[in-house]
Gaussian input, Z-matrix of N, CA and C with variables (Angstrom, degrees):
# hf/3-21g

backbone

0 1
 N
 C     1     B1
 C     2     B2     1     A1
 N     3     B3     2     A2     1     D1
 C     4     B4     3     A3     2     D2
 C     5     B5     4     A4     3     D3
 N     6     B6     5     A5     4     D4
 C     7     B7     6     A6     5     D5
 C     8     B8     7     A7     6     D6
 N     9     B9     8     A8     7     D7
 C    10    B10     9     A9     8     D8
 C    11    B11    10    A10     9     D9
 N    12    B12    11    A11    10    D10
 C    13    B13    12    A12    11    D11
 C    14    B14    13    A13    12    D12
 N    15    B15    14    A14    13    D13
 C    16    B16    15    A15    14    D14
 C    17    B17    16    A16    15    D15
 N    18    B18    17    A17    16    D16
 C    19    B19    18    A18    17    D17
 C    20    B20    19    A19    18    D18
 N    21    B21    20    A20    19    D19
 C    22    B22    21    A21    20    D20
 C    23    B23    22    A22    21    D21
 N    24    B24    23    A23    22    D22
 C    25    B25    24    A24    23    D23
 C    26    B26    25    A25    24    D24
 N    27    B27    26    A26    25    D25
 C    28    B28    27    A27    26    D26
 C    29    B29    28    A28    27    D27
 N    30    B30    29    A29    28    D28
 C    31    B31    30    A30    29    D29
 C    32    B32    31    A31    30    D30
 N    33    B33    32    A32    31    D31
 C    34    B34    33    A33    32    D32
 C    35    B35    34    A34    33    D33
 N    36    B36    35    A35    34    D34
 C    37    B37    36    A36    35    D35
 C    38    B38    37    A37    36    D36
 N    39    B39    38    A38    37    D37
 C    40    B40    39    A39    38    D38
 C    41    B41    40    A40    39    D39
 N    42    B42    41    A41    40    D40
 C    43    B43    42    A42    41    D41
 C    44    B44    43    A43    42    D42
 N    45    B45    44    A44    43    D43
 C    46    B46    45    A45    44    D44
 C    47    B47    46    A46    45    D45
 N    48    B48    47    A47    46    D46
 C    49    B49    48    A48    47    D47
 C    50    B50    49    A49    48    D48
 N    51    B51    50    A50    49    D49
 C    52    B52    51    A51    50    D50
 C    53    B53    52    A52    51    D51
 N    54    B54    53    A53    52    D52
 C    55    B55    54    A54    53    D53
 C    56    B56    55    A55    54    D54
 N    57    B57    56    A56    55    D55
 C    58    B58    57    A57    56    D56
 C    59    B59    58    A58    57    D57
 N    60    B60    59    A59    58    D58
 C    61    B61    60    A60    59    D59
 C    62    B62    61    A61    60    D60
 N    63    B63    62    A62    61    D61
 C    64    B64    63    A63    62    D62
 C    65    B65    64    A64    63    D63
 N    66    B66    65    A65    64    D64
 C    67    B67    66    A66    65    D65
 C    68    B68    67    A67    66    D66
 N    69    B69    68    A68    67    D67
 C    70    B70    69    A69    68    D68
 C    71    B71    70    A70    69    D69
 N    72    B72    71    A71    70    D70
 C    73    B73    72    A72    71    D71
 C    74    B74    73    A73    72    D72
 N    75    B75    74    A74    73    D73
 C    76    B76    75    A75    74    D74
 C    77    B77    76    A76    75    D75
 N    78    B78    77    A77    76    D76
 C    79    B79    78    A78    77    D77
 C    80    B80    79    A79    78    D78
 N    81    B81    80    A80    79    D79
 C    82    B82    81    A81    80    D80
 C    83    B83    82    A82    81    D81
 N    84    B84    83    A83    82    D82
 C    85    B85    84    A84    83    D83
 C    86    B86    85    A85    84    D84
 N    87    B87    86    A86    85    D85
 C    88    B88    87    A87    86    D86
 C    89    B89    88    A88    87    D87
 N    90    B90    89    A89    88    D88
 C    91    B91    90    A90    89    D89
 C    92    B92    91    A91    90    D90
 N    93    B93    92    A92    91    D91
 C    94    B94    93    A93    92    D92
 C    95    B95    94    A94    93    D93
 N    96    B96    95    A95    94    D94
 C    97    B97    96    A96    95    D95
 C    98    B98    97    A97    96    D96
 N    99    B99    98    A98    97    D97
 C   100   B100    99    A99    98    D98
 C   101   B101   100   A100    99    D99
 N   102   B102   101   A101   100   D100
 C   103   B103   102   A102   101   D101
 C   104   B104   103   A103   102   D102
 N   105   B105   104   A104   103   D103
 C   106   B106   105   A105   104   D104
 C   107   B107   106   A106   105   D105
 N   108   B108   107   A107   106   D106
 C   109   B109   108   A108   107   D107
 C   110   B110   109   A109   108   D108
 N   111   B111   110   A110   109   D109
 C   112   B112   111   A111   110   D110
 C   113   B113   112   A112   111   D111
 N   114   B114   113   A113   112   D112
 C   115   B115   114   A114   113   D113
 C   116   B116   115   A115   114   D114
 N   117   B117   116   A116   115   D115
 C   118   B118   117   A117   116   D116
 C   119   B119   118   A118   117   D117
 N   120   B120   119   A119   118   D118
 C   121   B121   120   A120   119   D119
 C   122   B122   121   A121   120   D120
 N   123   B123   122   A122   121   D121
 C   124   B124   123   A123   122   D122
 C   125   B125   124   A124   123   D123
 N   126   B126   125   A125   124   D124
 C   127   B127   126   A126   125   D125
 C   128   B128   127   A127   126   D126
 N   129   B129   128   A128   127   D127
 C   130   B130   129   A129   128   D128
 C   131   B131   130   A130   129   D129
 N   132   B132   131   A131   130   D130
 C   133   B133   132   A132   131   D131
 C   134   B134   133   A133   132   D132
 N   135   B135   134   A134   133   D133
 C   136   B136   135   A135   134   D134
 C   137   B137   136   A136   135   D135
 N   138   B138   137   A137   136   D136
 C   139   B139   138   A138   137   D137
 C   140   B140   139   A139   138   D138
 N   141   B141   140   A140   139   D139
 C   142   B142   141   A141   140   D140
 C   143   B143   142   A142   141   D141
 N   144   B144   143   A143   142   D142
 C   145   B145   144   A144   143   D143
 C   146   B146   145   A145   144   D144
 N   147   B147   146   A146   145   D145
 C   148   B148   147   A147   146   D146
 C   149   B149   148   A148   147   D147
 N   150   B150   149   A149   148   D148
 C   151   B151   150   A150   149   D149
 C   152   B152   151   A151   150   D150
 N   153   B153   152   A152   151   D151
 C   154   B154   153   A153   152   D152
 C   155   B155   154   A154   153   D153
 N   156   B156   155   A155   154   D154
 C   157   B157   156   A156   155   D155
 C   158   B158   157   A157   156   D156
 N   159   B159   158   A158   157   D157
 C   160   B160   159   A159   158   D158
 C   161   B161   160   A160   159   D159
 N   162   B162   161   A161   160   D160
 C   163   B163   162   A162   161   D161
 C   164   B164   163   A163   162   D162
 N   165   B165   164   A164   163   D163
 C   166   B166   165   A165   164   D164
 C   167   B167   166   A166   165   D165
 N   168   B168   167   A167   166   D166
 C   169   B169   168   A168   167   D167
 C   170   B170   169   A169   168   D168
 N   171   B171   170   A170   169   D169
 C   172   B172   171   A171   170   D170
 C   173   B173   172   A172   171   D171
 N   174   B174   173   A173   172   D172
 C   175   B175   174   A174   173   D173
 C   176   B176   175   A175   174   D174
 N   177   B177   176   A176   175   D175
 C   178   B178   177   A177   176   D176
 C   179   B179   178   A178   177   D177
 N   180   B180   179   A179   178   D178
 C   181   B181   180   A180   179   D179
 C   182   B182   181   A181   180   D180
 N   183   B183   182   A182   181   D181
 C   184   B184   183   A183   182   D182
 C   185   B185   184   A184   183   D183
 N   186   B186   185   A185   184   D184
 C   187   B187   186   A186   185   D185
 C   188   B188   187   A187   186   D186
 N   189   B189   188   A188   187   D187
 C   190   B190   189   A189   188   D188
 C   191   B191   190   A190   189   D189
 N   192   B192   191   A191   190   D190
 C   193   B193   192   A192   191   D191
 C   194   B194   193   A193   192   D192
 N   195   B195   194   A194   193   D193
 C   196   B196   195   A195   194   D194
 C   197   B197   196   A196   195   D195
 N   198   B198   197   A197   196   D196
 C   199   B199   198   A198   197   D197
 C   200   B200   199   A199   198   D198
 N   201   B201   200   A200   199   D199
 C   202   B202   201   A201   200   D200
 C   203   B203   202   A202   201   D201
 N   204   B204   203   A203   202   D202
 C   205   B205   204   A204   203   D203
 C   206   B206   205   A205   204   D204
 N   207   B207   206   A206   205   D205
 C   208   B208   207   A207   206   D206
 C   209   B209   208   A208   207   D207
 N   210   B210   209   A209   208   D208
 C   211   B211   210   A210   209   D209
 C   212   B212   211   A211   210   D210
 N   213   B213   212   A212   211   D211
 C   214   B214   213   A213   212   D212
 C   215   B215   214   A214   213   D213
 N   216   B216   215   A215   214   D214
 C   217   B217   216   A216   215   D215
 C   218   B218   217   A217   216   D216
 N   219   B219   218   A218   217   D217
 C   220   B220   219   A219   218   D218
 C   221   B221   220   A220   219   D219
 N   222   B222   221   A221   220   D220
 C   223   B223   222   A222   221   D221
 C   224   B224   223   A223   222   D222
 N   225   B225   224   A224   223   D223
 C   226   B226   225   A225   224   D224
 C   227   B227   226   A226   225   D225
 N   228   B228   227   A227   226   D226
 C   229   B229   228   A228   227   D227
 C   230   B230   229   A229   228   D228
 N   231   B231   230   A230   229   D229
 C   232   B232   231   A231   230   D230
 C   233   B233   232   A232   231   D231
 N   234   B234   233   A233   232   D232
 C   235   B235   234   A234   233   D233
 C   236   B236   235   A235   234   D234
 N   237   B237   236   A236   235   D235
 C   238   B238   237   A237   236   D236
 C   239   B239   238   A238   237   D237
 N   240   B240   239   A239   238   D238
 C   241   B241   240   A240   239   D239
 C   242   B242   241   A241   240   D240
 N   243   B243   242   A242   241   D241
 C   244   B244   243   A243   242   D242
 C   245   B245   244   A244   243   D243

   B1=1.4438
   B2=1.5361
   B3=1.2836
   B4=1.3220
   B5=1.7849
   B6=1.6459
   B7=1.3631
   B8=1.9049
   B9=1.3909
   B10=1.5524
   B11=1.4893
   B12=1.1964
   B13=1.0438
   B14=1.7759
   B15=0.9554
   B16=1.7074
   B17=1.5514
   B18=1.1718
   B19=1.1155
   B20=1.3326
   B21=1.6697
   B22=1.9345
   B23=1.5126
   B24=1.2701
   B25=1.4060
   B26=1.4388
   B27=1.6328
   B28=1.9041
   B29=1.8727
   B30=1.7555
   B31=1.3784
   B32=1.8695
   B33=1.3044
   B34=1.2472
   B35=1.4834
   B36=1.5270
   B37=1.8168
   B38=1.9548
   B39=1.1925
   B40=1.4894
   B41=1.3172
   B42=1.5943
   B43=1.1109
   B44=1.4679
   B45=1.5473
   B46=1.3315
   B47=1.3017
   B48=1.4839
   B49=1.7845
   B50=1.4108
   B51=1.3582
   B52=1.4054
   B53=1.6208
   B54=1.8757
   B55=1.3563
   B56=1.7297
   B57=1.4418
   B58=1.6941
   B59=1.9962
   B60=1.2433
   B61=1.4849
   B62=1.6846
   B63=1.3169
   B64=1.6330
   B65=1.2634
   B66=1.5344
   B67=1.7022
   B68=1.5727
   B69=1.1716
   B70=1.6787
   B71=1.4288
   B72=1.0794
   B73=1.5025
   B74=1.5081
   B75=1.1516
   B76=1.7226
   B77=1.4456
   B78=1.6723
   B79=1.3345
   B80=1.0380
   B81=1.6271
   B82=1.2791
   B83=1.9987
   B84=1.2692
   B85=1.3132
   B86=1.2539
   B87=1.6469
   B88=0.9571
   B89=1.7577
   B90=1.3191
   B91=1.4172
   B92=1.5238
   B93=1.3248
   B94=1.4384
   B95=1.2092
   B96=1.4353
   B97=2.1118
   B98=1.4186
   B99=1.1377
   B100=1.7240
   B101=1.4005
   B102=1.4358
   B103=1.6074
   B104=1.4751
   B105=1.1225
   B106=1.5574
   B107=0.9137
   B108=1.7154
   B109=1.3330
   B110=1.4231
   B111=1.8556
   B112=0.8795
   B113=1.6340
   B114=1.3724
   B115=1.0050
   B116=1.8715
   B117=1.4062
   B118=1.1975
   B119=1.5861
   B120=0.8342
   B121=1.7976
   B122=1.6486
   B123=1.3014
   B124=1.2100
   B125=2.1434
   B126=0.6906
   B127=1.5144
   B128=1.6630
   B129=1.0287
   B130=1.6607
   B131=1.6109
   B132=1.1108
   B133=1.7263
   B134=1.2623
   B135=1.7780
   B136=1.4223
   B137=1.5629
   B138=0.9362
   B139=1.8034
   B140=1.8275
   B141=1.5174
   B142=1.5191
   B143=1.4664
   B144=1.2905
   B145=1.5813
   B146=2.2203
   B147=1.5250
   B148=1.4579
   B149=1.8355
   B150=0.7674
   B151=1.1902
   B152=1.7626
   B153=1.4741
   B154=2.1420
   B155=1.9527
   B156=1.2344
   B157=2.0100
   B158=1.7333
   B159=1.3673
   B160=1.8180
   B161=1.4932
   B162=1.3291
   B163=1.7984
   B164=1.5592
   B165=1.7209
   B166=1.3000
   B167=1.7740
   B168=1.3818
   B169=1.6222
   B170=1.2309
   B171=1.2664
   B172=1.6684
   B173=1.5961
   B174=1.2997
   B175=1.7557
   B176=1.6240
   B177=1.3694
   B178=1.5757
   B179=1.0257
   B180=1.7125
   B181=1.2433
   B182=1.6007
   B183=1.4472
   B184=1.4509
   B185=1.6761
   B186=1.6538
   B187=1.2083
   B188=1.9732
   B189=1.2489
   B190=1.7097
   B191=1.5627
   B192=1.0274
   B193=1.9811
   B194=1.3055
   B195=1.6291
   B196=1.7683
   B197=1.6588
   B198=1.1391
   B199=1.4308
   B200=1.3018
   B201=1.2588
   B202=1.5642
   B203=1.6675
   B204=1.5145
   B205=1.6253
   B206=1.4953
   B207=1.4125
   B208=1.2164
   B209=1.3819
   B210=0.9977
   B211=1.4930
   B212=1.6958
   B213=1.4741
   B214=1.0326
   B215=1.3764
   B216=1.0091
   B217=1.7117
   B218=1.4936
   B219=1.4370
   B220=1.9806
   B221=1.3810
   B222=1.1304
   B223=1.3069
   B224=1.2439
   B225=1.1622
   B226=1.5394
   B227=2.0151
   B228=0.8813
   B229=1.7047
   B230=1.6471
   B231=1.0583
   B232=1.6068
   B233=1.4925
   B234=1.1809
   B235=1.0456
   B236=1.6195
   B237=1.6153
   B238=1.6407
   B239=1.4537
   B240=1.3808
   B241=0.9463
   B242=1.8765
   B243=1.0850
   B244=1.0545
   B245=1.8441
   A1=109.28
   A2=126.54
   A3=138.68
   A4=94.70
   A5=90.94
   A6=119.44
   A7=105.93
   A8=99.84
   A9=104.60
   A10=103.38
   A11=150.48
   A12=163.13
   A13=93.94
   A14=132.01
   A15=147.09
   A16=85.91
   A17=141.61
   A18=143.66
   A19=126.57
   A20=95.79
   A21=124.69
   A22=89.15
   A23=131.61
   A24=137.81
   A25=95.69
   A26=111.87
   A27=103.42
   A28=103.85
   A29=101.19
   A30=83.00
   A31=131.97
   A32=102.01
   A33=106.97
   A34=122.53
   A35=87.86
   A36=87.36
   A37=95.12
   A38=123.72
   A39=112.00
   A40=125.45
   A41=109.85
   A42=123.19
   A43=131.30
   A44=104.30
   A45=103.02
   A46=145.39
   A47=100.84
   A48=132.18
   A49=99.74
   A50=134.85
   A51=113.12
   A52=101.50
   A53=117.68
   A54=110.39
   A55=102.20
   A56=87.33
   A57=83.61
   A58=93.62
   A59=99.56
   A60=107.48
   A61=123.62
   A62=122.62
   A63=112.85
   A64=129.38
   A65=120.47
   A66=113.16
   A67=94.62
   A68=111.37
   A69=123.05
   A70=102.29
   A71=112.53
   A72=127.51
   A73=129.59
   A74=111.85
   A75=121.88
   A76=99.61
   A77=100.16
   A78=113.87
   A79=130.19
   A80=149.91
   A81=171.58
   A82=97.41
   A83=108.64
   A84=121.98
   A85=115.91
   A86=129.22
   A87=131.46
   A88=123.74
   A89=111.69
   A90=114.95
   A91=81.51
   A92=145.67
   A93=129.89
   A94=112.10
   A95=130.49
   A96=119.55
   A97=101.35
   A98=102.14
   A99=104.63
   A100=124.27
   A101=110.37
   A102=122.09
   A103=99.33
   A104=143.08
   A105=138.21
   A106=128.45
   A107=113.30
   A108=127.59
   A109=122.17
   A110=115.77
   A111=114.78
   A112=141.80
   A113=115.74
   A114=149.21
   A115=85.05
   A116=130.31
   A117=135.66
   A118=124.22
   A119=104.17
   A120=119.52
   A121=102.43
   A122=100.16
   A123=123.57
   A124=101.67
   A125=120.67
   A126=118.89
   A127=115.91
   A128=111.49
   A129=135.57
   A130=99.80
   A131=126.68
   A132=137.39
   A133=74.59
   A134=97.20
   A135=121.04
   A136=101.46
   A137=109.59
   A138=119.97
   A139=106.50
   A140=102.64
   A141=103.18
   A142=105.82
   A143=127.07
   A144=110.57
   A145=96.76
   A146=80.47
   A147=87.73
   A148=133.06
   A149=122.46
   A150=99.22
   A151=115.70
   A152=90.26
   A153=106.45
   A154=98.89
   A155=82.48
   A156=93.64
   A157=107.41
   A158=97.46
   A159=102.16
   A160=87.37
   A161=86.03
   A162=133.68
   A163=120.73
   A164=90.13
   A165=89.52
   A166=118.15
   A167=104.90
   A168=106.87
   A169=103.80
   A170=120.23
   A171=112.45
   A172=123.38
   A173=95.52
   A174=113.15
   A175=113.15
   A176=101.84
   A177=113.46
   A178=114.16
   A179=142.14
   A180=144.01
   A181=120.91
   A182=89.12
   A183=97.69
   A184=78.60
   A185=138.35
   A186=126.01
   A187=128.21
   A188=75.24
   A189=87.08
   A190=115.85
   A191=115.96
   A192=116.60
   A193=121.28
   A194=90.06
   A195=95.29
   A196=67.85
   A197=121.08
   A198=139.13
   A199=131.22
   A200=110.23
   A201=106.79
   A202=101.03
   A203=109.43
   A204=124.33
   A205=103.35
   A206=106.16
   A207=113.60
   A208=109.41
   A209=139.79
   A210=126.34
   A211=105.30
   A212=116.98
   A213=138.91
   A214=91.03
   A215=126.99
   A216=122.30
   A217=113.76
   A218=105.98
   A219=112.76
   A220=103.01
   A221=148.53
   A222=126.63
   A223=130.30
   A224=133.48
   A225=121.14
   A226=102.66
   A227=124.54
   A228=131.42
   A229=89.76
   A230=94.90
   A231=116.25
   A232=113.78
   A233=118.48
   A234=125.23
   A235=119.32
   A236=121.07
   A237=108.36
   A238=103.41
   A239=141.82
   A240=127.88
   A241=110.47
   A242=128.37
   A243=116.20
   A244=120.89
   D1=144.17
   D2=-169.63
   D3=-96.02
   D4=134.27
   D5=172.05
   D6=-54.86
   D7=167.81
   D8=165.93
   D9=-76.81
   D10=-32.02
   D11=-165.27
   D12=-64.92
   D13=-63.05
   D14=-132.82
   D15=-113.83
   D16=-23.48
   D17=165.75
   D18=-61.41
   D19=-51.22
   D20=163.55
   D21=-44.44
   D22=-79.54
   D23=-123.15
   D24=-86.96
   D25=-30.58
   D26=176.38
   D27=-61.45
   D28=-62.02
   D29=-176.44
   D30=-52.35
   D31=-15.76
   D32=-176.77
   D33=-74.95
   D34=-23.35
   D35=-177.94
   D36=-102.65
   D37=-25.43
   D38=159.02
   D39=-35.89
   D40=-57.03
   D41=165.82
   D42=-27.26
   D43=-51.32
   D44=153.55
   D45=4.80
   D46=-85.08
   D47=174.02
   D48=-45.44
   D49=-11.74
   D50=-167.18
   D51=-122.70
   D52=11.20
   D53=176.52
   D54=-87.89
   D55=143.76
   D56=-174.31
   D57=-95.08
   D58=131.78
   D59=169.73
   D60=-69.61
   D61=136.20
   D62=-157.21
   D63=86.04
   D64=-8.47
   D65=-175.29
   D66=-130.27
   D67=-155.34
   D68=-161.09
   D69=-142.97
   D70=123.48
   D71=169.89
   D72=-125.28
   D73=-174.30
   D74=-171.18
   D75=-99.40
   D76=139.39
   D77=166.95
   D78=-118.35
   D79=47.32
   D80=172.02
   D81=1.07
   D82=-173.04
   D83=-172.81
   D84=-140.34
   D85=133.85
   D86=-159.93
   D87=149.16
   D88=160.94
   D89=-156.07
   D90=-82.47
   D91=-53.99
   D92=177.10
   D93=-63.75
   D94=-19.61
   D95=174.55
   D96=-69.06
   D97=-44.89
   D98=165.89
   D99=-30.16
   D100=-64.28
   D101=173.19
   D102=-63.44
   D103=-62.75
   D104=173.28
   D105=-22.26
   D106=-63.10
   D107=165.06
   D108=-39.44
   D109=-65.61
   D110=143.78
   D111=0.79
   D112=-77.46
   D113=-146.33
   D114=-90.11
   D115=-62.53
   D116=164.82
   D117=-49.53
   D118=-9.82
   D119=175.70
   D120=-84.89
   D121=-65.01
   D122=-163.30
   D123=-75.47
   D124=7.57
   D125=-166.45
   D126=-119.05
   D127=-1.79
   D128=-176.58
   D129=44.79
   D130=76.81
   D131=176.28
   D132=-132.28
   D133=143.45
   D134=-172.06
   D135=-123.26
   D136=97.09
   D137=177.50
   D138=-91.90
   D139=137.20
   D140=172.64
   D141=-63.72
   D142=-58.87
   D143=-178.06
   D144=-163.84
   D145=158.26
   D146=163.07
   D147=-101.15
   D148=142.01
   D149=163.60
   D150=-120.37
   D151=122.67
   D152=-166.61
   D153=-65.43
   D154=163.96
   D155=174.14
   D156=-113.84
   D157=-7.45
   D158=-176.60
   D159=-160.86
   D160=166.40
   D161=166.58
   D162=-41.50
   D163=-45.06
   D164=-178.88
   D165=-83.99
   D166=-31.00
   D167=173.88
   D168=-63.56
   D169=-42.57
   D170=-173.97
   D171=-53.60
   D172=-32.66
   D173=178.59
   D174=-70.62
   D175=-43.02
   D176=172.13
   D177=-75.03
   D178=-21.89
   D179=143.09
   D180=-31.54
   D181=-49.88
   D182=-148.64
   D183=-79.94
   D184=-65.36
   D185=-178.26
   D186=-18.93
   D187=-56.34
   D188=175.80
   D189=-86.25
   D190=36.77
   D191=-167.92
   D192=1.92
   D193=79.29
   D194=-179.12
   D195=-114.88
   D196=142.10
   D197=136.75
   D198=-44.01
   D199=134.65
   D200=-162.75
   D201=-129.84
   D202=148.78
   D203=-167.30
   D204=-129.16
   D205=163.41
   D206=-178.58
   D207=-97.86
   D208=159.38
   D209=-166.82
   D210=-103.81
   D211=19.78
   D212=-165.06
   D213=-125.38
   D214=-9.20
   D215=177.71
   D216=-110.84
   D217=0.10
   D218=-169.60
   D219=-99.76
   D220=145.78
   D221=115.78
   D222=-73.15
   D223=16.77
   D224=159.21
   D225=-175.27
   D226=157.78
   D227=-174.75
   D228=-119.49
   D229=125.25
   D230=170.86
   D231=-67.27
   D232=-27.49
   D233=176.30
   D234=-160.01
   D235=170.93
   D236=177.89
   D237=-137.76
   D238=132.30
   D239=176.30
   D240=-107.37
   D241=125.55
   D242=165.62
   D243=-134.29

C-alpha cells in the first residue's frame, strides 16, 4: 500500500495532464502544490505564467523557473491547481 507521501506525488504528477501549455494559471498552497510544482519544473511544459497564493509557492516557482504573474496582469487562468 502506498504511503500518504507517494500518494501526494501520484496526484501531483497526474495533475500534470491538465496544465494547458502557453497560458497562465493558479497556483494554490500546499504540501502536494509543492510536489506539483516540483513535478512542473521538472517536466518541460511551457506555461505563460503562474500566478502563486503565498510566499512560499512563489519561492518554489521561482526555484524551478516557472514564471510568475500578477493576477492583476491576467484576464483569466486557464486553469488552478490547488
Amino acid at each position: 500500500m502506498a504511503t500518504q507521501e507517494e500518494l501526494k506525488r501520484i496526484a501531483a504528477e497526474k495533475a500534470l495532464e491538465f496544465v494547458p501549455e502557453g497560458e497562465c494559471i493558479g497556483i494554490g498552497t500546499g504540501s502536494t502544490v509543492n510536489l506539483f510544482i516540483e513535478a512542473l519544473g521538472k517536466s518541460g511544459k511551457k506555461i505563460k505564467g503562474a500566478v502563486s497564493t503565498s510566499k512560499g509557492t512563489s519561492e518554489l516557482l521561482a526555484k524551478y523557473e516557472i514564471p510568475e504573474v500578477s493576477l492583476n496582469d491576467v484576464a483569466h487562468l486557464a486553469a488552478y491547481f490547488d
